[in-house]
DRENKOL-945909 format. One line per field, with one value per atom (N, C-alpha, C): residue in one letter; atom name; residue number from 0; x negated, y negated, z. Coordinates in nm, 2 decimals, m for minus. Layout:
residu <- [A/...]
atome <- [CA/...]
num <- [NUM/...]
X <- [X/...]
Y <- [Y/...]
Z <- [Z/...]
//
This chain:
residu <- [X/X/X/X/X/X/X/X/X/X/X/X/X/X/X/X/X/X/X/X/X/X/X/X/X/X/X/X/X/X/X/X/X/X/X/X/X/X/X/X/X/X/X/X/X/X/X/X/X/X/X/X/X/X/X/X/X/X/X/X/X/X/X/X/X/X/X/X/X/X/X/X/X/X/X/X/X/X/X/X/X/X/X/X/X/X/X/X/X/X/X/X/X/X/X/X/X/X/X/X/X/X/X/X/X/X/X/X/X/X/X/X/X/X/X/X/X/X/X/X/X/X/X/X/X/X/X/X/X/X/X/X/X/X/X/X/X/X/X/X/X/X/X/X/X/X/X/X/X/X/X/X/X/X/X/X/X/X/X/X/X/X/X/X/X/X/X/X/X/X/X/X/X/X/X/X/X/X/X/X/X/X/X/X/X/X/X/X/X/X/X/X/X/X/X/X/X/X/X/X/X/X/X/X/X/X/X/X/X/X/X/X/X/X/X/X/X/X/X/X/X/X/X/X/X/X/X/X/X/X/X/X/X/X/X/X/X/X/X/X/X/X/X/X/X/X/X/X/X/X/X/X/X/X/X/X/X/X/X/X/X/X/X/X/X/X/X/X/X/X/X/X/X/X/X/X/X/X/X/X/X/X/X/X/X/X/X/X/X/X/X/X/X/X/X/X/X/X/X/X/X/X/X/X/X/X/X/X/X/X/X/X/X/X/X/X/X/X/X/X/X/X/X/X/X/X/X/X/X/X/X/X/X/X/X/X/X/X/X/X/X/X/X/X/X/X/X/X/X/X/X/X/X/X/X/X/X/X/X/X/X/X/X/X/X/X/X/X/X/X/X/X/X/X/X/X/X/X/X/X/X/X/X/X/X/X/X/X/X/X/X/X/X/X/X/X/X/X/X/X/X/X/X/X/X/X/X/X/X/X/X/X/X/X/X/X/X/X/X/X/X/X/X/X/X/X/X/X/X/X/X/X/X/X/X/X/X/X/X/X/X/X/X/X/X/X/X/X/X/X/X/X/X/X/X/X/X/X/X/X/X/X/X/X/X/X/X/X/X/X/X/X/X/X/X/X/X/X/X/X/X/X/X/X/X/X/X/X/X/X/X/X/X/X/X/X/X/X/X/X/X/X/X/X/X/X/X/X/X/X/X/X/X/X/X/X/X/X/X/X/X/X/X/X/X/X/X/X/X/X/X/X/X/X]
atome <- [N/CA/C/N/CA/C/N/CA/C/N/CA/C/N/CA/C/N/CA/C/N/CA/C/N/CA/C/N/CA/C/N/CA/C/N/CA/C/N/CA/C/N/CA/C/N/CA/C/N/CA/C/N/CA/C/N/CA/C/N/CA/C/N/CA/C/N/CA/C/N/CA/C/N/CA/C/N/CA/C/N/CA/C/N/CA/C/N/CA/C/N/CA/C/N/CA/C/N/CA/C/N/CA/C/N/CA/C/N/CA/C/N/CA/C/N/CA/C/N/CA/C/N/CA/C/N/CA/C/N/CA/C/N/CA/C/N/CA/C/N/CA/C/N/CA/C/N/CA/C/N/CA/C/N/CA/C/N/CA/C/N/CA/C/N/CA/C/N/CA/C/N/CA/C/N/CA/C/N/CA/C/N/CA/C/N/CA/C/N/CA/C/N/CA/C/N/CA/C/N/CA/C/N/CA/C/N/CA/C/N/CA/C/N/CA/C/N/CA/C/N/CA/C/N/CA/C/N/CA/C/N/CA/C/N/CA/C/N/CA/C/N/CA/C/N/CA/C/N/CA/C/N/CA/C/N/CA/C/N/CA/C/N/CA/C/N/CA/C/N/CA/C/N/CA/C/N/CA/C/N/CA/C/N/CA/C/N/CA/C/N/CA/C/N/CA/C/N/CA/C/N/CA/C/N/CA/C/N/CA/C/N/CA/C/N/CA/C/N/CA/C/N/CA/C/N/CA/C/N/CA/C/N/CA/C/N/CA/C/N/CA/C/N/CA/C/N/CA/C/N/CA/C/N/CA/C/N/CA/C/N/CA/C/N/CA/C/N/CA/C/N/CA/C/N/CA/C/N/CA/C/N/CA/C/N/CA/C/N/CA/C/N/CA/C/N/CA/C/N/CA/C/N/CA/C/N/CA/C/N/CA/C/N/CA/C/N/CA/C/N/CA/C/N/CA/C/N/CA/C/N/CA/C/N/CA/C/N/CA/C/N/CA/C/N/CA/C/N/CA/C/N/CA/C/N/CA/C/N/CA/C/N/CA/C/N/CA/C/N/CA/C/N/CA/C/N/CA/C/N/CA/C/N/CA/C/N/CA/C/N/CA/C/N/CA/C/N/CA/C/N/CA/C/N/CA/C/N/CA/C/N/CA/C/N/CA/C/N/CA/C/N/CA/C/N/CA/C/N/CA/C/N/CA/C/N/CA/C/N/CA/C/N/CA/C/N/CA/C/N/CA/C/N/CA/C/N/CA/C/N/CA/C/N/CA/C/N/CA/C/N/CA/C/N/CA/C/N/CA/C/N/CA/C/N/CA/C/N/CA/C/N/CA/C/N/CA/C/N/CA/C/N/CA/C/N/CA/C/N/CA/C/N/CA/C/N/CA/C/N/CA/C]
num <- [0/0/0/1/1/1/2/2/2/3/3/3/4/4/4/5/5/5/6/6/6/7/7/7/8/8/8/9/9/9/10/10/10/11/11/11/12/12/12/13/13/13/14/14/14/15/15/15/16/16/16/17/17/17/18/18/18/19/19/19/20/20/20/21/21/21/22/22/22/23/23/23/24/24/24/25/25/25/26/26/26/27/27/27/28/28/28/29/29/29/30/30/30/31/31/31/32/32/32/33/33/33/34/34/34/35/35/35/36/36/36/37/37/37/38/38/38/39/39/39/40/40/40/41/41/41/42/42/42/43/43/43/44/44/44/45/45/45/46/46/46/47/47/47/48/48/48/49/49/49/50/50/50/51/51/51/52/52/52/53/53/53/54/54/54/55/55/55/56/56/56/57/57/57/58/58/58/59/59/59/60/60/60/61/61/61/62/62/62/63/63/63/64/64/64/65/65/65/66/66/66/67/67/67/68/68/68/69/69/69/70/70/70/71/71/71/72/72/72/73/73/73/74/74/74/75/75/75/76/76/76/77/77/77/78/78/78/79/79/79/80/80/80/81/81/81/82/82/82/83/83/83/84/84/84/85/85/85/86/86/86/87/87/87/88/88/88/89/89/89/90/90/90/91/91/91/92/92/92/93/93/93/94/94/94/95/95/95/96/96/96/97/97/97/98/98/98/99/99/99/100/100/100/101/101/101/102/102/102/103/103/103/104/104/104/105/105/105/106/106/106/107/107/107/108/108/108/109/109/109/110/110/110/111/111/111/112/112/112/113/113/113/114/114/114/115/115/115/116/116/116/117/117/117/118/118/118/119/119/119/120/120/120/121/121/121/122/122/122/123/123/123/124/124/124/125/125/125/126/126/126/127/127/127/128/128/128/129/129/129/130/130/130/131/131/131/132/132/132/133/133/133/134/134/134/135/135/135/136/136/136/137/137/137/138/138/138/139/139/139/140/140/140/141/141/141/142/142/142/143/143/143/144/144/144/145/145/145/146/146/146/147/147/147/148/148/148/149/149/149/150/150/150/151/151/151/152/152/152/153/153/153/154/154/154/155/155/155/156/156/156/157/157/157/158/158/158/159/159/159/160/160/160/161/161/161/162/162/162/163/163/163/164/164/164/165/165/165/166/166/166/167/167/167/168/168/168/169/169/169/170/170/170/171/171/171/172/172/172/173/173/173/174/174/174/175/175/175/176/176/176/177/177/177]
X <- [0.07/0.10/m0.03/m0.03/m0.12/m0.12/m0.23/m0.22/m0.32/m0.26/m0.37/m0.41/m0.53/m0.58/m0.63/m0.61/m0.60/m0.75/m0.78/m0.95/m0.91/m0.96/m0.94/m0.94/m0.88/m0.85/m0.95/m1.08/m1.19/m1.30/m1.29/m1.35/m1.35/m1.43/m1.45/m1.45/m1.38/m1.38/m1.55/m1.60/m1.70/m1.71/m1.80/m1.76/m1.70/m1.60/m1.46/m1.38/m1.27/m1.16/m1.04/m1.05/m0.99/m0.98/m0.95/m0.98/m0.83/m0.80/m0.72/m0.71/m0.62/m0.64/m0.51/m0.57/m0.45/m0.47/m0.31/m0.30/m0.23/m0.26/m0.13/m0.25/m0.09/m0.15/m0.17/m0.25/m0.26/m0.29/m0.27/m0.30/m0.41/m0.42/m0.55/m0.57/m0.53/m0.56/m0.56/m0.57/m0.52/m0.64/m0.59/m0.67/m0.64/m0.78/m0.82/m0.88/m0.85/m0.91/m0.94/m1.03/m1.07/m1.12/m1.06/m1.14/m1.10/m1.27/m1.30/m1.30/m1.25/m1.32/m1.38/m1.45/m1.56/m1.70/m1.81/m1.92/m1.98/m1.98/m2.07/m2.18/m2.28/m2.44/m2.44/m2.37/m2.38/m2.33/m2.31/m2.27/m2.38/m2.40/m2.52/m2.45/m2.44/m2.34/m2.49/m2.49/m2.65/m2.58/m2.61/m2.55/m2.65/m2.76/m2.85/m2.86/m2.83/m2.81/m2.69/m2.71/m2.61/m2.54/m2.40/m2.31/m2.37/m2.39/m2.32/m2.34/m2.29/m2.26/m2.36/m2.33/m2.42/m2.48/m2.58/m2.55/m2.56/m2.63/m2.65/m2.49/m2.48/m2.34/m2.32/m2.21/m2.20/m2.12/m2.08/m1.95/m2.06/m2.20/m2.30/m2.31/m2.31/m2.33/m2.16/m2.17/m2.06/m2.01/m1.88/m1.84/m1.70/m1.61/m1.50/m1.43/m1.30/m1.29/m1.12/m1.10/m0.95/m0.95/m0.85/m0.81/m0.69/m0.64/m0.57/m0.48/m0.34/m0.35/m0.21/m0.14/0.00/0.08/0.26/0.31/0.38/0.50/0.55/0.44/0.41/0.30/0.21/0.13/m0.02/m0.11/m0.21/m0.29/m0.43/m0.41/m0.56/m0.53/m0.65/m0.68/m0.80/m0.83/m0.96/m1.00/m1.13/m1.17/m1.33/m1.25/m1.36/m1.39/m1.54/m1.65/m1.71/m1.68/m1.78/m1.85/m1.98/m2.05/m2.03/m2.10/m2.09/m2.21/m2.31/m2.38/m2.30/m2.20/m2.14/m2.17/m2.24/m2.25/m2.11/m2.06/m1.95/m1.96/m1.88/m1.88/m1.73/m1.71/m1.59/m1.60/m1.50/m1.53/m1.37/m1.36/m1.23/m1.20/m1.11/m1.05/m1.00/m0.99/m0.82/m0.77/m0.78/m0.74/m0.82/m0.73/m0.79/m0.97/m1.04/m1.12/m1.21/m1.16/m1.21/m1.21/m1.28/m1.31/m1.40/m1.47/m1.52/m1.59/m1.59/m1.67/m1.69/m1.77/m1.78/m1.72/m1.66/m1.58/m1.67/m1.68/m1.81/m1.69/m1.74/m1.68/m1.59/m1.59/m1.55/m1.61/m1.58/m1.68/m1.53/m1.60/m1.54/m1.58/m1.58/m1.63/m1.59/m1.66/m1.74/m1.78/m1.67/m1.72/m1.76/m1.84/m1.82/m1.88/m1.86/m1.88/m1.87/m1.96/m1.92/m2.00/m1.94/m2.00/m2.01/m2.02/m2.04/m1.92/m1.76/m1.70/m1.60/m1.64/m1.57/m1.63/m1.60/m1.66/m1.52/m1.56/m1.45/m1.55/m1.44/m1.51/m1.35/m1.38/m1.27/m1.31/m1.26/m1.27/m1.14/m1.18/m1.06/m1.10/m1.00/m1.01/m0.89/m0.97/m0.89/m0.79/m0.69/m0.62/m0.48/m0.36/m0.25/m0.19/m0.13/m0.04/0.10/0.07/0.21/0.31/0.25/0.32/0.33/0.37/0.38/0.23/0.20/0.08/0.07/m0.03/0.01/m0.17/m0.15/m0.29/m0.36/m0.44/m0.52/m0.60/m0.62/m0.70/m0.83/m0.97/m1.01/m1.12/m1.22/m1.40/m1.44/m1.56/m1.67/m1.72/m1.77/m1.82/m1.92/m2.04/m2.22/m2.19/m2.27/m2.34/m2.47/m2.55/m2.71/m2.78/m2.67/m2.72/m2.73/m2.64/m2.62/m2.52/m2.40/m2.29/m2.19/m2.09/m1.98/m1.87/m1.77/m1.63/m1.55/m1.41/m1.34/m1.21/m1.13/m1.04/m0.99/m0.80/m0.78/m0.62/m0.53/m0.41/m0.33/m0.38/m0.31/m0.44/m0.43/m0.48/m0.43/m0.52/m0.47/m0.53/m0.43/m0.51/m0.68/m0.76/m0.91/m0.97/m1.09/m1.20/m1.14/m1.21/m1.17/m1.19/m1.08/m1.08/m0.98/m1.08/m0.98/m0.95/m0.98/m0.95/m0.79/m0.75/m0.63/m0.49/m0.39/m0.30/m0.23/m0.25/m0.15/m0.24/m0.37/m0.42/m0.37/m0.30/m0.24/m0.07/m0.07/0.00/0.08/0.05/0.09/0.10/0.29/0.33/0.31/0.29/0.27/0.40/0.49/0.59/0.52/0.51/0.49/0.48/0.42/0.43/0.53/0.58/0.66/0.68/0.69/0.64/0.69/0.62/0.62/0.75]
Y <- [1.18/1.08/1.02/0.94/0.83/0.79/0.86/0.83/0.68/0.64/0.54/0.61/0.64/0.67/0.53/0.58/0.48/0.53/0.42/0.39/0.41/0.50/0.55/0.42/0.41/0.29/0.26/0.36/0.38/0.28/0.26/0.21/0.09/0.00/m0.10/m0.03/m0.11/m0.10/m0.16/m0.22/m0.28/m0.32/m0.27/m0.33/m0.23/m0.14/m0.06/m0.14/m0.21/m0.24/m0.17/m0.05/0.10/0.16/0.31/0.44/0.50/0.56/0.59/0.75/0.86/0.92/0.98/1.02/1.05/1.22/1.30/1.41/1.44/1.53/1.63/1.74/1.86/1.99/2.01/2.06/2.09/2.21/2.27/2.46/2.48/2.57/2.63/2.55/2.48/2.42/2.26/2.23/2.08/1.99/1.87/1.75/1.64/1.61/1.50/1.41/1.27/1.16/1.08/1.07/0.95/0.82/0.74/0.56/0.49/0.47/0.39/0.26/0.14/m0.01/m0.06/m0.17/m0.29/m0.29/m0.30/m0.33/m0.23/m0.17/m0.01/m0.05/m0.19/m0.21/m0.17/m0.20/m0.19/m0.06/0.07/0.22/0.33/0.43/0.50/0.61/0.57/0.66/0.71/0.82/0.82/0.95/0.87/0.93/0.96/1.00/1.07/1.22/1.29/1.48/1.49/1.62/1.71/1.72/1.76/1.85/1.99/2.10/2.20/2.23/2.35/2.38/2.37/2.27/2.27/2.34/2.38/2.42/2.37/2.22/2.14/2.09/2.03/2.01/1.86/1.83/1.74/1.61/1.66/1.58/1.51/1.52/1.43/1.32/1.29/1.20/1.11/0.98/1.01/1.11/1.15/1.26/1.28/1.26/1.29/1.46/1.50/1.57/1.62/1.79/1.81/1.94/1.91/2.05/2.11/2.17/2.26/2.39/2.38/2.46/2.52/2.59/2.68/2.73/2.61/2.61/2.72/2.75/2.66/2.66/2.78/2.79/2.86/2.90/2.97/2.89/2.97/2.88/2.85/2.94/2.91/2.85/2.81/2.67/2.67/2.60/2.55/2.47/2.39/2.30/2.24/2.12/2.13/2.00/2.00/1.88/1.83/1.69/1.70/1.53/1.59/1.45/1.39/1.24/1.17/1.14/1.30/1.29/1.41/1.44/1.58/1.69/1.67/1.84/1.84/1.99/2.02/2.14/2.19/2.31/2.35/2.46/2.51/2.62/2.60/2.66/2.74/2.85/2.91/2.93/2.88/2.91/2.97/3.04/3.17/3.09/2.96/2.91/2.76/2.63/2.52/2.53/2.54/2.49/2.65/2.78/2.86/2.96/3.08/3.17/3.12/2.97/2.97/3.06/3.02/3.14/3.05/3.10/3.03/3.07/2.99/3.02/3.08/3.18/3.23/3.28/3.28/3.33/3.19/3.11/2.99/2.82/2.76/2.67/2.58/2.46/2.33/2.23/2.19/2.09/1.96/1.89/1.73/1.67/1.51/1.39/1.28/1.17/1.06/0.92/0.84/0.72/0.60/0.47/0.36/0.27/0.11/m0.03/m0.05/m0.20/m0.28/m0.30/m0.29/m0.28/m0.16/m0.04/0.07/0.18/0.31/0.50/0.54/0.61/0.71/0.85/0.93/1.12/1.18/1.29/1.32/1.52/1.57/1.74/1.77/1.95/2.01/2.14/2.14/2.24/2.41/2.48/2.59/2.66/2.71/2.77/2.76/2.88/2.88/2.79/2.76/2.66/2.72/2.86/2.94/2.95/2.88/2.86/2.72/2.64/2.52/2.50/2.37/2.38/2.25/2.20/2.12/2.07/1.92/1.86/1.79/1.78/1.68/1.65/1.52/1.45/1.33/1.29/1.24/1.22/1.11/1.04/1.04/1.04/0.99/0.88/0.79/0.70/0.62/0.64/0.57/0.46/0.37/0.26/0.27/0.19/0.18/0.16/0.10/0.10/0.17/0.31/0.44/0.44/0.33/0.28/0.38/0.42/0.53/0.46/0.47/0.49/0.58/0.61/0.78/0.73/0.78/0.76/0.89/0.92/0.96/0.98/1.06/1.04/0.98/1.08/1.03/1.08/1.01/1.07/1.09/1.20/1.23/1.13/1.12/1.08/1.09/0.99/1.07/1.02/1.07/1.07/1.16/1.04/1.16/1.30/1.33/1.55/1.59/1.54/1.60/1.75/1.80/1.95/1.98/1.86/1.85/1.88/1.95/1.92/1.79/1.70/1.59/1.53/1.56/1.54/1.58/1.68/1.76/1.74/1.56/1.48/1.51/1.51/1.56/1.70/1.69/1.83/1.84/1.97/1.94/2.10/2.06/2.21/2.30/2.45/2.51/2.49/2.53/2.47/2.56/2.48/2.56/2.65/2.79/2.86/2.83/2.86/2.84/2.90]
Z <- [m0.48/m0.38/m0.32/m0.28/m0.20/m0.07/0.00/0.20/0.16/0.30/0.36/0.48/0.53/0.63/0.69/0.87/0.96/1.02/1.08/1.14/1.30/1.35/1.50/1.57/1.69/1.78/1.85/1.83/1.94/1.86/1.72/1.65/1.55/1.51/1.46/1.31/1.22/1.06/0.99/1.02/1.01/0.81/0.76/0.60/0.56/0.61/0.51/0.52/0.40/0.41/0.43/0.38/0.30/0.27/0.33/0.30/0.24/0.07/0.07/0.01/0.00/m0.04/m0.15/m0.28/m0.39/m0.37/m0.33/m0.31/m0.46/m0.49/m0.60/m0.66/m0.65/m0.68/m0.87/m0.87/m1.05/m1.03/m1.20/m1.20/m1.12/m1.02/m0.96/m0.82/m0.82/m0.69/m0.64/m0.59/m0.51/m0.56/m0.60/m0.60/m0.53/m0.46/m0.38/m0.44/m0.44/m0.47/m0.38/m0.26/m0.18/m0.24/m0.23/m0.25/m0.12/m0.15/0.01/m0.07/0.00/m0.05/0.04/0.03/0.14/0.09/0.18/0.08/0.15/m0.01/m0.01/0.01/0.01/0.03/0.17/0.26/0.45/0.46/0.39/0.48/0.38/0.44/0.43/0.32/0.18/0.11/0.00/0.04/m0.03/m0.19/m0.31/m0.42/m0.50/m0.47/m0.60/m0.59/m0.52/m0.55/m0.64/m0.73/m0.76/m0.67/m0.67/m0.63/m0.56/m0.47/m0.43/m0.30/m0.24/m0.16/m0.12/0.03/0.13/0.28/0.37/0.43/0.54/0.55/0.68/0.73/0.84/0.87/0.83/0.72/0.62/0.72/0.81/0.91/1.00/1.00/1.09/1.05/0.92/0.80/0.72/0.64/0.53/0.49/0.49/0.47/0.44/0.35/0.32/0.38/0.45/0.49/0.45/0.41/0.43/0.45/0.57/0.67/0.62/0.57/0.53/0.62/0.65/0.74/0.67/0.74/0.68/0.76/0.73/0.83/0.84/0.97/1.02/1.17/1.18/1.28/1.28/1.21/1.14/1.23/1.31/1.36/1.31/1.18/1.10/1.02/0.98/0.91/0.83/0.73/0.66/0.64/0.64/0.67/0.58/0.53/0.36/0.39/0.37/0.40/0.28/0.21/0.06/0.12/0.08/0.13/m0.01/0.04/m0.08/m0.20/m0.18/m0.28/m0.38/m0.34/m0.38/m0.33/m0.24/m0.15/m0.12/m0.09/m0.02/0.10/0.16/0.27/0.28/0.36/0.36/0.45/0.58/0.67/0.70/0.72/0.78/0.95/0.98/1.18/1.23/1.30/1.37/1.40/1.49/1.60/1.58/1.71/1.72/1.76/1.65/1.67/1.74/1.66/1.75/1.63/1.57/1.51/1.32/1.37/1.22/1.20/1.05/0.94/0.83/0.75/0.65/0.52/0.46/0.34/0.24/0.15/0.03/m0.08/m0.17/m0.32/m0.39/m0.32/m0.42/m0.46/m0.52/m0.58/m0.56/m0.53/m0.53/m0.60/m0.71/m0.81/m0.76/m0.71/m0.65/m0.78/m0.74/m0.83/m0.76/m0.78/m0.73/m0.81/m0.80/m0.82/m0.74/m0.79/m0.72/m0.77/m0.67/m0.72/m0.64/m0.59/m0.49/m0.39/m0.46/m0.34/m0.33/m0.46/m0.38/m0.43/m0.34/m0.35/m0.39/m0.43/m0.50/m0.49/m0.43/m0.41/m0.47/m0.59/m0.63/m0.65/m0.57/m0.56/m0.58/m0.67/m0.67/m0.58/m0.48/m0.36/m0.45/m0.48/m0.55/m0.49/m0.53/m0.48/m0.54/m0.49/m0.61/m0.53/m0.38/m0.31/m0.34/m0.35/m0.32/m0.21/m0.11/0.01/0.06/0.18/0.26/0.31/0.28/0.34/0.44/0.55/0.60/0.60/0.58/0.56/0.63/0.72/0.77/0.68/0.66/0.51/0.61/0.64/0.68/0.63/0.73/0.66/0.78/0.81/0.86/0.76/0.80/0.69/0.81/0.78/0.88/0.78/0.87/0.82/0.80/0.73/0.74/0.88/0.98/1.11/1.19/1.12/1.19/1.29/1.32/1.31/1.25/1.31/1.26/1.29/1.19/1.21/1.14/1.19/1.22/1.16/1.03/0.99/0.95/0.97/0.94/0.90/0.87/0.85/0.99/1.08/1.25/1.32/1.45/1.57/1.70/1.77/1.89/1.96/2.12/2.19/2.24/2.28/2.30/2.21/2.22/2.12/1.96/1.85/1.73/1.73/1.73/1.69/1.57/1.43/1.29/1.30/1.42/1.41/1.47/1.56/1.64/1.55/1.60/1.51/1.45/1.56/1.53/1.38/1.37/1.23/1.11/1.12/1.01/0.95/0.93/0.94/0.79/0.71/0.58/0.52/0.50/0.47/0.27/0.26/0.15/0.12/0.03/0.05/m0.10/m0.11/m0.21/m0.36/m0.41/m0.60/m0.60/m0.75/m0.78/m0.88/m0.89/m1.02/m1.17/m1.24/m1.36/m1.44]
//
């Protein structure tokens, strides 16, 4: 399936036309496909590193994002950062925004590509998806001006907080076994 993520009310789209995201689970774990469109020369999408796990905080920067949480009321959650040189991060929560940790023992394989008027970031986030899961899917996306704007499936009132529930806008129900 295919979200459109919406550009916070607080903020100007500036050269994004379009941030969209392709969800579906495959063996092993969930795939994400973000494509941004507009003119990638005006946003700060810096693509010459390898892929891996990073450890500066990736959400300061460009930054494709999916929170992962487990309903019907689980208050932890996970929360996976892949910049757009293919760094990634992955952080675990008890609570809104309260008991991280850092995720260790798994690898998230980061793709990307692009032209002049679109990014594409495509990761597979591991895992079996034996249960309901509920998604907040989001970007940061800078300009060269250092210029930000904040998109995501929904927002709360306020200033952007992809950690908020009302972010966690897409249900995704269990795979199904084999």
């Amino acid at each position: 399936m295919r979200k459109t993520l919406i550009l916070h009310p607080d903020c100007r789209a500036g050269p994004v036309a379009s941030i969209a995201v392709a969800v579906q689970r495959e063996e092993g774990g969930l795939a994400l496909d973000y494509l941004l469109r507009g003119d990638i020369s005006a946003l700060s999408l810096p693509l010459t590193l390898p892929g891996a796990r990073a450890s500066d905080p990736l959400w300061e920067h460009s930054c494709f994002e999916a929170f992962i949480g487990y309903p019907p009321d689980l208050p932890a959650y996970t929360e996976l950062n892949f910049a757009t040189w293919g760094g990634w991060a992955a952080y675990g929560f008890t609570a809104y925004r309260s008991g991280m940790g850092l995720i260790t023992g798994v690898d998230v394989p980061v793709r990307t590509e692009g032209g002049a008027d679109f990014f594409r970031l495509s990761a597979v986030v591991p895992g079996k998806g034996d249960r309901p899961q509920r998604l907040g899917l989001s970007a940061v996306i800078e300009e060269k001006s250092g210029s930000k704007s904040y998109w995501a499936l929904a927002h709360p009132p306020g200033a952007p907080d992809f950690h908020h529930p009302t972010c966690f806008a897409l249900e995704l129900p269990a795979a199904k076994s084999p």
